[in-house]
N, C-alpha and C positions, 0 to 999 in steps of 0.2 A: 850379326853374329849371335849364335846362339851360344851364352854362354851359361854355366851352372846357378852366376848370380842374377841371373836376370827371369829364372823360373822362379816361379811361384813354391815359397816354403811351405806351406800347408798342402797335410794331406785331408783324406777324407779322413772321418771317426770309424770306427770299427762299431757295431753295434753297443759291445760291451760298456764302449766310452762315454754312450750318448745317454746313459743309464744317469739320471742325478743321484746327485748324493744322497739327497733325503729322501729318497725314493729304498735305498738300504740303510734302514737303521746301525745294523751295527759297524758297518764299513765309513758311515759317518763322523760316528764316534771315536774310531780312531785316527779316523784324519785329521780332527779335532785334537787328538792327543798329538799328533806325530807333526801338527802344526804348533801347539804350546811345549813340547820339546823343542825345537830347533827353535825357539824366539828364547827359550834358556839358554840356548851352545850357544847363541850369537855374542861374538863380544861386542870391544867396543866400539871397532872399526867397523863392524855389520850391523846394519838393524834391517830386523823383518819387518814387512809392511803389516799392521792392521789388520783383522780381516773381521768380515761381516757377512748376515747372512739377508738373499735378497730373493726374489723370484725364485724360492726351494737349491738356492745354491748359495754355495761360498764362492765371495767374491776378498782378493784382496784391494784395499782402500786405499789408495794412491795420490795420497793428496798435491806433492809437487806439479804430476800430472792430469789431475782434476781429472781421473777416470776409478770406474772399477774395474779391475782384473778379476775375473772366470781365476779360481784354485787349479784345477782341473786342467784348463787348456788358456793361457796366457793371449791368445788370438782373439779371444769372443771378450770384447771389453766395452764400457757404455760411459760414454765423456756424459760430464755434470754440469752443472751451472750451480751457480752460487746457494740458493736454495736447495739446491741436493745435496752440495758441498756440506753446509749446516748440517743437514738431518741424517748424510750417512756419518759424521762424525761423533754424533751421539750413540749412534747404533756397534760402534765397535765391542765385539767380543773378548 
């Protein structure tokens, strides 16, 4: 049975998507801001993850589930081991 849950949720990127962040400075910059706004709105029931910058991208830092999450698109993410563990938690922004 083909059903809706059982395709594939990922689509392609559009060119514009595949464009990194640091690749436009000032679109950067406000992601950067419009990411340290909402870790202000969060109460106390909510906390934003961390976020850090790795291979010209923002990734957020996930430490429950020992990955980094892509800002950008939540899909492209890189599990750690203990020694990465370590060194992206010094790197937090």
């Amino acid at each position: 049975m083909n059903s809706p849950m059982n395709q594939s949720l990922s689509k392609p990127a559009s060119s514009k998507r595949k464009q990194e962040v640091s690749d436009m400075p000032g679109k950067k910059h406000r992601m950067l801001d419009r990411i340290r706004e909402a870790r202000e709105k969060c109460g106390d029931g909510v906390k934003m993850l961390p976020v850090v910058r790795y291979e010209r991208k923002l990734w957020f830092f996930d430490e429950p589930l020992r990955q980094l999450r892509n800002v950008r698109n939540p899909h492209d993410f890189i599990d750690l081991n203990e020694f990465e563990m370590d060194y992206f938690s010094r790197r937090v922004i």
